[in-house]
Backbone atoms as SQL, in Angstrom:
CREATE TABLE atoms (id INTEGER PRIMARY KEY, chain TEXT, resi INTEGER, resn TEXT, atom TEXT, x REAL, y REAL, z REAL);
INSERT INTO atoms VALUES
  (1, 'A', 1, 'UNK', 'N', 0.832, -1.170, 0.000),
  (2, 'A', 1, 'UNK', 'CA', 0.000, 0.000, 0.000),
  (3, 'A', 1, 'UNK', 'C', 0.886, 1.246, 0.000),
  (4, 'A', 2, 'UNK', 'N', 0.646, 1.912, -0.555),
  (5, 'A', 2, 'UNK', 'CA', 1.969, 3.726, -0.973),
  (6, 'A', 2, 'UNK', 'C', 0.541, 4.251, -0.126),
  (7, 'A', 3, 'UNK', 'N', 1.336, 4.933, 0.803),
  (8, 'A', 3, 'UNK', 'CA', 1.182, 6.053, 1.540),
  (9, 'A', 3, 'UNK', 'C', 1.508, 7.515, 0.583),
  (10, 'A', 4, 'UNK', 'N', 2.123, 7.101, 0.107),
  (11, 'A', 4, 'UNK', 'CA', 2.963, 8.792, -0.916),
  (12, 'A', 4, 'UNK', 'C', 1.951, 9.030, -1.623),
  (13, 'A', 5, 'UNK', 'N', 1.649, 10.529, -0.799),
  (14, 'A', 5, 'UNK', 'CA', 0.829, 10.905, -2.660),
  (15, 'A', 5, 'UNK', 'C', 1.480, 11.439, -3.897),
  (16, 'A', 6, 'UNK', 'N', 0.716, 11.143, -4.808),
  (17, 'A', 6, 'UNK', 'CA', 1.122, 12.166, -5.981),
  (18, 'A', 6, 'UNK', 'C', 1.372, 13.396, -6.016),
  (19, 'A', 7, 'UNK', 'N', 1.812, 14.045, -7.013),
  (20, 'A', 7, 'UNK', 'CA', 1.989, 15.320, -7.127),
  (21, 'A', 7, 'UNK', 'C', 0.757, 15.929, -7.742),
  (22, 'A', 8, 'UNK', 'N', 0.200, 15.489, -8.238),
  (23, 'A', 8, 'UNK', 'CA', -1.294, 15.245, -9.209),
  (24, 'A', 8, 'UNK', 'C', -2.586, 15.267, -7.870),
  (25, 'A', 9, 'UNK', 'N', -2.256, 14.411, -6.691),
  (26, 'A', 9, 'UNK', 'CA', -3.116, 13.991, -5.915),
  (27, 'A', 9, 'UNK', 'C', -3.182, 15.893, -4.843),
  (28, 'A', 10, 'UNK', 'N', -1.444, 15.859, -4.851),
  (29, 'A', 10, 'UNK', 'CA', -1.172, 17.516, -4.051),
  (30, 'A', 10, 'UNK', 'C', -2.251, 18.338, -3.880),
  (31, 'A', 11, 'UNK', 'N', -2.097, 18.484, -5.814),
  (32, 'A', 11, 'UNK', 'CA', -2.169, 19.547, -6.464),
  (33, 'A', 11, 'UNK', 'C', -4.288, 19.873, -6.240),
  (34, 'A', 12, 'UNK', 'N', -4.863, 18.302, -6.310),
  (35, 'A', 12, 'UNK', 'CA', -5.968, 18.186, -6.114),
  (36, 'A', 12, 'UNK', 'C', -6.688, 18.896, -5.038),
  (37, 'A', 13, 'UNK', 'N', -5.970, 17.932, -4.364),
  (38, 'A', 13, 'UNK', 'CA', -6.187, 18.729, -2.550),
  (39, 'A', 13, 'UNK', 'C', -6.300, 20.014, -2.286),
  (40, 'A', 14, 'UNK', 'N', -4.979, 20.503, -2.972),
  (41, 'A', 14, 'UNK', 'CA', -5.028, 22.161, -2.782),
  (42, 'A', 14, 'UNK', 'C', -6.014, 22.589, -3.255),
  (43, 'A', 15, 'UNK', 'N', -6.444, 22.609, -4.742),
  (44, 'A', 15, 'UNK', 'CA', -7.362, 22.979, -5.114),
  (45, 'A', 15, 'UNK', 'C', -8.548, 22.903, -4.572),
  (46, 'A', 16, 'UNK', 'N', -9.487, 21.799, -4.343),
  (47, 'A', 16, 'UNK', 'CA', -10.276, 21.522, -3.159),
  (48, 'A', 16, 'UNK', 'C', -10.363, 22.283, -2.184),
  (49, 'A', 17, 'UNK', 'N', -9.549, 22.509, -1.556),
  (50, 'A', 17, 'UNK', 'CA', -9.218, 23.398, -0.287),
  (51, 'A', 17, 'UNK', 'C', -9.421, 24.882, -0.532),
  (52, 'A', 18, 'UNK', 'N', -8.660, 25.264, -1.402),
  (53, 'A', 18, 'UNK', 'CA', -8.667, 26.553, -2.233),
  (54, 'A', 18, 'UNK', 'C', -10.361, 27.163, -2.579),
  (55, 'A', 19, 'UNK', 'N', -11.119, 25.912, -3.025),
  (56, 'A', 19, 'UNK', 'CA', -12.252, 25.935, -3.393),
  (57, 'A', 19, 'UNK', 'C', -13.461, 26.387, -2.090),
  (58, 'A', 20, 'UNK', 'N', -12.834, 25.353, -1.622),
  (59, 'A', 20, 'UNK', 'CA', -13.931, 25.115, -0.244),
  (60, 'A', 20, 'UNK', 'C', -13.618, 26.619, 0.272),
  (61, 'A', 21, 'UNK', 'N', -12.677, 27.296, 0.750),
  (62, 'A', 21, 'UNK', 'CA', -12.456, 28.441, 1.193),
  (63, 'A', 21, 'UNK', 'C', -12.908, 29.630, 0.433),
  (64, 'A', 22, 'UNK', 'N', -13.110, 29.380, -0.961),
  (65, 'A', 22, 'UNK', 'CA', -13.593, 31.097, -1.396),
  (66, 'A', 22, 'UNK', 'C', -15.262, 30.975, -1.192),
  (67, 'A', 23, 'UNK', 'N', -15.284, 29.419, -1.350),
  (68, 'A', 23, 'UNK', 'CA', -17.083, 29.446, -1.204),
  (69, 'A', 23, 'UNK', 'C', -17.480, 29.835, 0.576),
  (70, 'A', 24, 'UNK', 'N', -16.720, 29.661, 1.075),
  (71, 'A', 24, 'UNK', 'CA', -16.666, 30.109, 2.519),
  (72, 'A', 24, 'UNK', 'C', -16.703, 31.870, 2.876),
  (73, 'A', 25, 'UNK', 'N', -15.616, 32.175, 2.001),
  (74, 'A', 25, 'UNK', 'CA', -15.833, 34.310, 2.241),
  (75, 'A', 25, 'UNK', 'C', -16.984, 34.130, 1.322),
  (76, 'A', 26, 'UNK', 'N', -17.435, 33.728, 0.075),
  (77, 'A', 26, 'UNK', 'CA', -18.927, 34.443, -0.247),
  (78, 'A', 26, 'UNK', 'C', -20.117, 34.045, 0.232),
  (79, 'A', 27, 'UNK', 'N', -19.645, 33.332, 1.135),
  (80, 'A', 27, 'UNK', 'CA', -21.095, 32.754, 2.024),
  (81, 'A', 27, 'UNK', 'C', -21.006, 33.891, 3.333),
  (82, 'A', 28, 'UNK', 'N', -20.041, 34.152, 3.836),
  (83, 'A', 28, 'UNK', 'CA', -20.009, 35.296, 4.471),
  (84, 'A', 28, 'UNK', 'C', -20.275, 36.794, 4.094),
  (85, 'A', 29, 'UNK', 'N', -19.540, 37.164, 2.698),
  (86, 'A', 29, 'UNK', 'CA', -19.970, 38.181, 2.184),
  (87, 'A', 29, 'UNK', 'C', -21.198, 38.196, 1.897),
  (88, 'A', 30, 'UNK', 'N', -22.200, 37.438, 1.638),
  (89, 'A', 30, 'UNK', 'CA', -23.890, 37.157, 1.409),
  (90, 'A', 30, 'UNK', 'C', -24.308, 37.807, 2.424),
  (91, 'A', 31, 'UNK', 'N', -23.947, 36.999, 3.574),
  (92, 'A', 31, 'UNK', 'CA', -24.694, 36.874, 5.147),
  (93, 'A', 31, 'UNK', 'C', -24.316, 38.922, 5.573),
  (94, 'A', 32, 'UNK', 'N', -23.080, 39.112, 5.296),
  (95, 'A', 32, 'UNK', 'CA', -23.232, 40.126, 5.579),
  (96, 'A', 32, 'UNK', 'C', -23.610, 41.481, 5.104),
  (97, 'A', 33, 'UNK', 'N', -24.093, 40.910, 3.364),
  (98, 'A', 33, 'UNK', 'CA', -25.033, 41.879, 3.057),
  (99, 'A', 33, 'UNK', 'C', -26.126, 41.829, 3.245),
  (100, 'A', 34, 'UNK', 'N', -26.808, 40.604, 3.833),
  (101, 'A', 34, 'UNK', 'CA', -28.345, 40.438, 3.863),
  (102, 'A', 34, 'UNK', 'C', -28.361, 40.967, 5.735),
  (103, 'A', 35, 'UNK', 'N', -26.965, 40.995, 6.413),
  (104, 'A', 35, 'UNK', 'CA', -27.685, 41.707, 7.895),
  (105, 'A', 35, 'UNK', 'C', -27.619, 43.227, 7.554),
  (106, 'A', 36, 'UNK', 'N', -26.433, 43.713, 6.544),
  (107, 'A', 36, 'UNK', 'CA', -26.370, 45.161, 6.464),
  (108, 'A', 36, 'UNK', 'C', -27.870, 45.462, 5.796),
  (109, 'A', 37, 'UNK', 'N', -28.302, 44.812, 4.799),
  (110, 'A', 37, 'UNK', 'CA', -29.721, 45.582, 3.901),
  (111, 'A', 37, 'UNK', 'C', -30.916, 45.500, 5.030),
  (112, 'A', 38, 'UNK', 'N', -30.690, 44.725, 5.982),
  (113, 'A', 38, 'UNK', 'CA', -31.609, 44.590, 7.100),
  (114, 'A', 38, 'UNK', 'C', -31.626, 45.464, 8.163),
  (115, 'A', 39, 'UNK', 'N', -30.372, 45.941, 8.261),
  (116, 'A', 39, 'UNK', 'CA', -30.132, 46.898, 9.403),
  (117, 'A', 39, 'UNK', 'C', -30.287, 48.284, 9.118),
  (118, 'A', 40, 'UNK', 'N', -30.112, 48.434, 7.134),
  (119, 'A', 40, 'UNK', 'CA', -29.917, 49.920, 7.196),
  (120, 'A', 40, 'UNK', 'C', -29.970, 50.387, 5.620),
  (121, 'A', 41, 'UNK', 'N', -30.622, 49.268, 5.159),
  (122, 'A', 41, 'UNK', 'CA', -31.482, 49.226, 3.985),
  (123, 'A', 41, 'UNK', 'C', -30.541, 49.267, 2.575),
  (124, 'A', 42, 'UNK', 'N', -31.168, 49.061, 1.449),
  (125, 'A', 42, 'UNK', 'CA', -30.523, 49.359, 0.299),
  (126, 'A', 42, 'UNK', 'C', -28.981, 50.483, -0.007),
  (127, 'A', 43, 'UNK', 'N', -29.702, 51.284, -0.176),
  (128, 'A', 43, 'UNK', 'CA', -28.618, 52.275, -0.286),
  (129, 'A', 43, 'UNK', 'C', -27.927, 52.884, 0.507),
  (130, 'A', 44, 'UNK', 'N', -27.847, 52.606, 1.658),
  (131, 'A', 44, 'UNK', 'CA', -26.680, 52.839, 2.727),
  (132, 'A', 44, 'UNK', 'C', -25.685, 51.190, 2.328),
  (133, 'A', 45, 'UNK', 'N', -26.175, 50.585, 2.354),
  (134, 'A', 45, 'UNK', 'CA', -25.574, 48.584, 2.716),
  (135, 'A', 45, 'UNK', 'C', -24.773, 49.165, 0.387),
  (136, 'A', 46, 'UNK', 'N', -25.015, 49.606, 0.002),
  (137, 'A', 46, 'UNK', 'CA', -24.150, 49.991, -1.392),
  (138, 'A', 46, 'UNK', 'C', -23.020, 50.861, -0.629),
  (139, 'A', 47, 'UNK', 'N', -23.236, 52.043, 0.022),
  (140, 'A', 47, 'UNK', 'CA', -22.313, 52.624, 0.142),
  (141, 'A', 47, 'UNK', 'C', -21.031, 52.608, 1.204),
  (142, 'A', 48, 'UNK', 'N', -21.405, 50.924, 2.361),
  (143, 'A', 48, 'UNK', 'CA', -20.826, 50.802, 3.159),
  (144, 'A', 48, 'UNK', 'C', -19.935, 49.683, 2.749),
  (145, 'A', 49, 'UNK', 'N', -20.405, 49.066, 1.390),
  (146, 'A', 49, 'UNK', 'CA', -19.748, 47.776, 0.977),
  (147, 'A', 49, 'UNK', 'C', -18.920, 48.294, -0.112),
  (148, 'A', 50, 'UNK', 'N', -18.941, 49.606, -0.456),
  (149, 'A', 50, 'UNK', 'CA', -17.846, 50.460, -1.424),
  (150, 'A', 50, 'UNK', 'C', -17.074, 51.316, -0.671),
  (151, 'A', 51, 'UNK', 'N', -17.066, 51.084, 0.744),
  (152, 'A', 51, 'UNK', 'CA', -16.189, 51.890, 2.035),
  (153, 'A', 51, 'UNK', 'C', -16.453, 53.187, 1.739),
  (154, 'A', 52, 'UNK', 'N', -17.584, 53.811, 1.313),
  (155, 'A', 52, 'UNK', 'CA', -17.860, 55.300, 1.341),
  (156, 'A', 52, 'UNK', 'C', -17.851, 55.927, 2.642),
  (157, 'A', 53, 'UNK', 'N', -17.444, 57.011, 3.091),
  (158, 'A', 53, 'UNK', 'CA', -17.172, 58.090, 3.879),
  (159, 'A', 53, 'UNK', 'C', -18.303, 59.161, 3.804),
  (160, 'A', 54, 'UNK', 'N', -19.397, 59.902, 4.756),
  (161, 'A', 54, 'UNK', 'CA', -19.808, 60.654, 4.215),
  (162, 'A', 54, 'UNK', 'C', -20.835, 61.494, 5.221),
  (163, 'A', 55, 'UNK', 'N', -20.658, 62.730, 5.474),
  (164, 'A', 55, 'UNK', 'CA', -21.328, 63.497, 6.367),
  (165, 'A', 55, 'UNK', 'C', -22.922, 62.941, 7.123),
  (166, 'A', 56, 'UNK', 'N', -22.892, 63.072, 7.938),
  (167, 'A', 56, 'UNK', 'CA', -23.709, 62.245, 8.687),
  (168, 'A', 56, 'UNK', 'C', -23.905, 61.216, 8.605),
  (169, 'A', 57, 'UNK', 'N', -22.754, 60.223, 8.468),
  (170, 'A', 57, 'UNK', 'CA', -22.971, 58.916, 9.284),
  (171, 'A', 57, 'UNK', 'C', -22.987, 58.249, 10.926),
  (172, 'A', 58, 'UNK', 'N', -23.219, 57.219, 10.856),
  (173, 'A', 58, 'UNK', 'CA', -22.766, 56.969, 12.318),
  (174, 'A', 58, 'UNK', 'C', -21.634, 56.706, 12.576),
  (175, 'A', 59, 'UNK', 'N', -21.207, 56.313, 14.003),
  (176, 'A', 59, 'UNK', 'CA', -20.066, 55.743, 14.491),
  (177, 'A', 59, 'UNK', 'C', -20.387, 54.052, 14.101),
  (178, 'A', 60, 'UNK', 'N', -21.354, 54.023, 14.197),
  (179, 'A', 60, 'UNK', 'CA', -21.654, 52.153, 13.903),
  (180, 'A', 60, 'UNK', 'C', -21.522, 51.769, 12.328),
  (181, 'A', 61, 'UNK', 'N', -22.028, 52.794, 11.409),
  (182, 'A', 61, 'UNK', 'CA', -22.240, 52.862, 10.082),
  (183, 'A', 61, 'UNK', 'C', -20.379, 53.053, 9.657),
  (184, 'A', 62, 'UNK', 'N', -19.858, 53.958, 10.506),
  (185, 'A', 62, 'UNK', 'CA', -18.413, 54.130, 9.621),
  (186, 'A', 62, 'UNK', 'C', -17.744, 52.849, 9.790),
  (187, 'A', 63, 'UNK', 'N', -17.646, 52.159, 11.038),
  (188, 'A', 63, 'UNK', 'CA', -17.115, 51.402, 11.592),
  (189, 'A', 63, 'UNK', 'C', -17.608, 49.606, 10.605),
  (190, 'A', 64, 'UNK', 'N', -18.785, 49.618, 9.904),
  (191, 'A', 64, 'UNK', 'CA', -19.098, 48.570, 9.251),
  (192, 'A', 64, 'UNK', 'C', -18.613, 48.832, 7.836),
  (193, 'A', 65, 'UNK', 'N', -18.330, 50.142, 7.676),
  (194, 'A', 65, 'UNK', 'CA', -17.823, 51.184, 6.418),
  (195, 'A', 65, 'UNK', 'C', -16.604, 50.382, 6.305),
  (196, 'A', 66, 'UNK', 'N', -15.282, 51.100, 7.127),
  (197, 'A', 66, 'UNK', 'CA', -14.006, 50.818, 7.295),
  (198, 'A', 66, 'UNK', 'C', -13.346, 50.168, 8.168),
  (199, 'A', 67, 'UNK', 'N', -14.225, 49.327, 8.974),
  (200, 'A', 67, 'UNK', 'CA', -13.627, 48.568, 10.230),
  (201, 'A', 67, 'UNK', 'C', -13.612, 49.520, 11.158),
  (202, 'A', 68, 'UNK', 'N', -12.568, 48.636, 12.193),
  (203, 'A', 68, 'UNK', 'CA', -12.445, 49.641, 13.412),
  (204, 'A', 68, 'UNK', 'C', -10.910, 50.689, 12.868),
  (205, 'A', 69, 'UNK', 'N', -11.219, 51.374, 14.154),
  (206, 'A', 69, 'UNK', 'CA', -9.724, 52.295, 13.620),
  (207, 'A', 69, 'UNK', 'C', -8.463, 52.081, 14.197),
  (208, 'A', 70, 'UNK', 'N', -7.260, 52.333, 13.894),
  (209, 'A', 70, 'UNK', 'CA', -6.157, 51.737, 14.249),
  (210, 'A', 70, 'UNK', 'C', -6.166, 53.077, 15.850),
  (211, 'A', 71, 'UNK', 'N', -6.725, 54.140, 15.672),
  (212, 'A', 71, 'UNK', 'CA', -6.388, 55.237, 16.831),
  (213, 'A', 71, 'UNK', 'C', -7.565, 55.856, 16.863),
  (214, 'A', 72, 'UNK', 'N', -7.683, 56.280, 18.048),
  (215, 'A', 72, 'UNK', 'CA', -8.769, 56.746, 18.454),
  (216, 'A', 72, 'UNK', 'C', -8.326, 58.554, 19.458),
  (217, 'A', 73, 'UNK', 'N', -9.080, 59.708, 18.528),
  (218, 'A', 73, 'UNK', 'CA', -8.440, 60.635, 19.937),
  (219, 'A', 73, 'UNK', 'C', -9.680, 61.642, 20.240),
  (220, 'A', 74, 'UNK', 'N', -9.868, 61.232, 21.413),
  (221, 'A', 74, 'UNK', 'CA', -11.049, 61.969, 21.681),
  (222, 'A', 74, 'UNK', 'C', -10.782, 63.181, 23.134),
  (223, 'A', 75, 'UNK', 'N', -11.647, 64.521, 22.348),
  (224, 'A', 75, 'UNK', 'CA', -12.218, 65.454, 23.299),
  (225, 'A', 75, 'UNK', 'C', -13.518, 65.499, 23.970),
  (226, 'A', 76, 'UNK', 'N', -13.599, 65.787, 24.901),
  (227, 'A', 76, 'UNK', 'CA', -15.011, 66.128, 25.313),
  (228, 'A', 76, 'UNK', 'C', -15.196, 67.349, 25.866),
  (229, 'A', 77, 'UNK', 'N', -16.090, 68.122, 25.184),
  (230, 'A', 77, 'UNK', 'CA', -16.519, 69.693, 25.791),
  (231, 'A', 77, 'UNK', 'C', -17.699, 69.540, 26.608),
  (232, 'A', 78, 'UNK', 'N', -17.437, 70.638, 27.036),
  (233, 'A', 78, 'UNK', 'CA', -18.705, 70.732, 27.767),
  (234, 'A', 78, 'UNK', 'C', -20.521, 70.655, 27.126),
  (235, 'A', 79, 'UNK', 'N', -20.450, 70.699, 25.687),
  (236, 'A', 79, 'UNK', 'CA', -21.832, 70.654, 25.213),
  (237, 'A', 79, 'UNK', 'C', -21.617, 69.697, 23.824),
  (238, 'A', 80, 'UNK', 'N', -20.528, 69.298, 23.690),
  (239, 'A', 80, 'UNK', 'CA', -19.975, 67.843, 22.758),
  (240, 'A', 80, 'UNK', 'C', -19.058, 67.036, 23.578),
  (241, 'A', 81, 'UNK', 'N', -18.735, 65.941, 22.213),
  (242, 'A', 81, 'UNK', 'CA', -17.712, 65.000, 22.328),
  (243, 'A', 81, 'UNK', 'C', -17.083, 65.222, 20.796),
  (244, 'A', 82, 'UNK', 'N', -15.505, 65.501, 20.544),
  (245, 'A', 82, 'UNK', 'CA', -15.373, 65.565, 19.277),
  (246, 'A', 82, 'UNK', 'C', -14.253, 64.205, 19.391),
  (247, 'A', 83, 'UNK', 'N', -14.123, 63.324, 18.125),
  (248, 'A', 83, 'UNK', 'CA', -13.360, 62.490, 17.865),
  (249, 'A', 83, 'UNK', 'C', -12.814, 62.745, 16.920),
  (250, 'A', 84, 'UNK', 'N', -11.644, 61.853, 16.938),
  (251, 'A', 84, 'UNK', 'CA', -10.736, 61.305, 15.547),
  (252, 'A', 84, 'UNK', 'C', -10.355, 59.826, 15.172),
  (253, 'A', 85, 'UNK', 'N', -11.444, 59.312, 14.497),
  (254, 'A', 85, 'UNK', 'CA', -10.833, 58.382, 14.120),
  (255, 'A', 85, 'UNK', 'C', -10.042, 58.143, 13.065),
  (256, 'A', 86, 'UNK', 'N', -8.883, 57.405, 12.892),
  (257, 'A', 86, 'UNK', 'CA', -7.403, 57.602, 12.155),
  (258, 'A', 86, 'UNK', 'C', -7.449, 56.247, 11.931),
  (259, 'A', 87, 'UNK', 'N', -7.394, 55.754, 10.217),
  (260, 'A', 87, 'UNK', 'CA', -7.449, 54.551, 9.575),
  (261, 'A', 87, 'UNK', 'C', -5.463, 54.855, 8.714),
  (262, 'A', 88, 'UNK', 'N', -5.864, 53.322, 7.894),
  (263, 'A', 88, 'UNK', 'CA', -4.849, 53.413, 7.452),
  (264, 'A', 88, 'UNK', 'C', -2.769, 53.605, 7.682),
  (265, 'A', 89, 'UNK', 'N', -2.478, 52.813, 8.523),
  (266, 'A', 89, 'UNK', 'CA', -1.367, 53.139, 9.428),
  (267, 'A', 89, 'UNK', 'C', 0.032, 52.587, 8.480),
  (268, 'A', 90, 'UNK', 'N', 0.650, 53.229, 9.011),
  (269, 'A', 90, 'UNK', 'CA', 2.410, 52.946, 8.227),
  (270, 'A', 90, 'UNK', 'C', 2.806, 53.289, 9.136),
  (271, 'A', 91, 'UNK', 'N', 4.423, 53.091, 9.463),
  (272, 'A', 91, 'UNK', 'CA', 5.300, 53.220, 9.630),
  (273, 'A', 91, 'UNK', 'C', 6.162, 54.215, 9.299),
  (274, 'A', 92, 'UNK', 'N', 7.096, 55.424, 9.978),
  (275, 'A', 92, 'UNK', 'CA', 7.597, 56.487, 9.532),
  (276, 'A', 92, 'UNK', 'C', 9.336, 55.742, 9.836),
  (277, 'A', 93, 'UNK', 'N', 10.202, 56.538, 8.992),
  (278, 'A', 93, 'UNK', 'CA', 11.491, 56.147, 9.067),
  (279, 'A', 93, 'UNK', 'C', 12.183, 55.868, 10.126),
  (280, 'A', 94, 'UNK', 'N', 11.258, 56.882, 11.390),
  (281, 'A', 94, 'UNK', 'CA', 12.220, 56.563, 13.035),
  (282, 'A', 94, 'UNK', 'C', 11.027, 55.540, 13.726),
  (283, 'A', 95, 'UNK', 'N', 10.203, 54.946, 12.765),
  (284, 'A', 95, 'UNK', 'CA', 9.197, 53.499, 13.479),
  (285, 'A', 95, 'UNK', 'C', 8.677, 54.180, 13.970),
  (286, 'A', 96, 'UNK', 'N', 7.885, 55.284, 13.955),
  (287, 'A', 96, 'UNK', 'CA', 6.598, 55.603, 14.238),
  (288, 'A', 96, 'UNK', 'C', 5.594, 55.079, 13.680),
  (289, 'A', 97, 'UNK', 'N', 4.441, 55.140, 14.123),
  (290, 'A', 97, 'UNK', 'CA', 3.347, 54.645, 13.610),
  (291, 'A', 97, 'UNK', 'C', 2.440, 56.152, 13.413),
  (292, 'A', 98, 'UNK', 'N', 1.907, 56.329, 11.660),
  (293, 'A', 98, 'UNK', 'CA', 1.014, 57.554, 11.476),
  (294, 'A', 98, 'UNK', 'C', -0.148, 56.990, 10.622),
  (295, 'A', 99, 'UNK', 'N', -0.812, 57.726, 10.410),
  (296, 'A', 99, 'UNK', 'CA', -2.184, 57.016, 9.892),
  (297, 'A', 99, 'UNK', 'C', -2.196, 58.290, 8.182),
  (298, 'A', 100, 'UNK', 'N', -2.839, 57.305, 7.124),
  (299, 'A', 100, 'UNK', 'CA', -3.221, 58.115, 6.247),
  (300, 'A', 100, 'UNK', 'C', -4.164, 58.695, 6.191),
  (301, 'A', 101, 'UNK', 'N', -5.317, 58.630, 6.968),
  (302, 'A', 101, 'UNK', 'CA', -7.199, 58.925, 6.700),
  (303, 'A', 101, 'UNK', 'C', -6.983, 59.161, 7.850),
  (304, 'A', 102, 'UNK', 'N', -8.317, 60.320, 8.229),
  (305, 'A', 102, 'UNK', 'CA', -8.569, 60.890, 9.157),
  (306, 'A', 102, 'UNK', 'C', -10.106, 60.902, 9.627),
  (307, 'A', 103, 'UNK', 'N', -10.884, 60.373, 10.093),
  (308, 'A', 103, 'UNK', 'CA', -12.351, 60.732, 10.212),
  (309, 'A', 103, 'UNK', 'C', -12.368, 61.767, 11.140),
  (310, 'A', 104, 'UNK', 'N', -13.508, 62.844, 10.774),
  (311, 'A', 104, 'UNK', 'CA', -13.738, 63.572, 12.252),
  (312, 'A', 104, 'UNK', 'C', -15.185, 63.119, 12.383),
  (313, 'A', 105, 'UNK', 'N', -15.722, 63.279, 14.096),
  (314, 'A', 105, 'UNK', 'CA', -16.792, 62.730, 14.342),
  (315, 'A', 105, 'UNK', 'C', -16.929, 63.815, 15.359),
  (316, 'A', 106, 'UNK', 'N', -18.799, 64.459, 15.356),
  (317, 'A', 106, 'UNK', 'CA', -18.818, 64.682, 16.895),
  (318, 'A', 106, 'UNK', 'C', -20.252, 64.451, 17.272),
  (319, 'A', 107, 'UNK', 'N', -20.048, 64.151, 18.484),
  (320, 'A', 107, 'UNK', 'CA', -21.060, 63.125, 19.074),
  (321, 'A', 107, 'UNK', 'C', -21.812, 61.791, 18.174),
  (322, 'A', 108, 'UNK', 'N', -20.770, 61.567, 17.648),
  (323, 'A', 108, 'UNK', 'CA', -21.012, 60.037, 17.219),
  (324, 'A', 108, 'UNK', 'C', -21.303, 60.466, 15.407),
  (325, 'A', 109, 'UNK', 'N', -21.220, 61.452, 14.975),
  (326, 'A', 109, 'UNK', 'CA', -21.628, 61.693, 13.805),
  (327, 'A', 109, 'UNK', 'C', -20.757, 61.959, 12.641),
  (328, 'A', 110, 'UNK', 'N', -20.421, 61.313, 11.850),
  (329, 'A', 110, 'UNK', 'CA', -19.387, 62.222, 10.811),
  (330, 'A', 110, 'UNK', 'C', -19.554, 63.561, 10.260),
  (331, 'A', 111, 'UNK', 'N', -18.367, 64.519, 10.433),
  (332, 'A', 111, 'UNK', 'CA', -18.737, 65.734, 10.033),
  (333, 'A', 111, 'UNK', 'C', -17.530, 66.258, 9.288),
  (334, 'A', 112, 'UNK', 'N', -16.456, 65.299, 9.132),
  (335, 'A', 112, 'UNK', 'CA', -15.104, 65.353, 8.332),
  (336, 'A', 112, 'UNK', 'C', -14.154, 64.018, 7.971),
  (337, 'A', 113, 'UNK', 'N', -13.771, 64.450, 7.050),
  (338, 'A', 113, 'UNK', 'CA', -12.391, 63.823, 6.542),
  (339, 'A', 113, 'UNK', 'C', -11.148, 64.332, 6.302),
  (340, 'A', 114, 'UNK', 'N', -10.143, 63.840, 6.372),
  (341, 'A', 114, 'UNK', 'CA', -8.883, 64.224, 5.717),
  (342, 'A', 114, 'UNK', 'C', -7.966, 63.350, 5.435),
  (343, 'A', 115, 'UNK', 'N', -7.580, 63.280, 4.032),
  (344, 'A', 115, 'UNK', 'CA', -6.320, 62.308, 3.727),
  (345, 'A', 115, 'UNK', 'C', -5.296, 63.116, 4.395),
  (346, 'A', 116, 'UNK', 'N', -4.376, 62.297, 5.002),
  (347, 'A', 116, 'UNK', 'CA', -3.406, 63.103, 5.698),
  (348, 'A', 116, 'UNK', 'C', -2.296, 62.206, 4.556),
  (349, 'A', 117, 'UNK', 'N', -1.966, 61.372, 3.651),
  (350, 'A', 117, 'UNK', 'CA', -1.146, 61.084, 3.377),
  (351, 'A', 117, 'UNK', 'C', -0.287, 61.789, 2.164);
């Protein structure tokens, strides 16, 4: 009995595997357009699955937008809360860490952007 597989048999496997896994992200990508069109209808669930940015969103809406953010810097005034959330991160020559995108938010709302890169 050969234990050894083929190179033919490898190559199968991988593929298989390869297979089974993309049908796996579009079974997820499905699921998570059918909770976004549920949560927040047609044309928001288009513009959050094309990572659009855009004056009055939420903090929940940006965050399903672009993920979470690598930094977070928040004020609080006395009659707000203003944030920054900061996407997009690199590395600077002395190993800093800076971000390219900038959200501004206040009290939970988008009211800016800035490419900082």
């Amino acid at each position: 009995m050969n234990h050894i597989k083929s190179y033919e048999d490898f190559l199968f496997e991988a593929e298989v595997a390869r297979q089974a896994a993309e049908e796996k992200r579009l079974a997820e990508v499905v699921a998570r357009k059918s909770r976004l069109i549920k949560l927040y209808g047609g044309e928001i669930t288009k513009k959050i699955l094309s990572k659009d940015v855009w004056q009055g969103m939420s903090t929940a809406i940006l965050i399903e937008s672009l993920g979470n953010p690598g930094n977070i810097d928040e004020t609080v005034y006395k009659t707000k809360t203003s944030k920054k959330y900061f996407y997009s991160p690199y590395r600077t020559k002395q190993n800093n860490i800076r971000y390219k995108f900038r959200v501004d938010l206040e009290d939970d709302i988008v009211v800016g952007w800035k490419d900082m890169a």
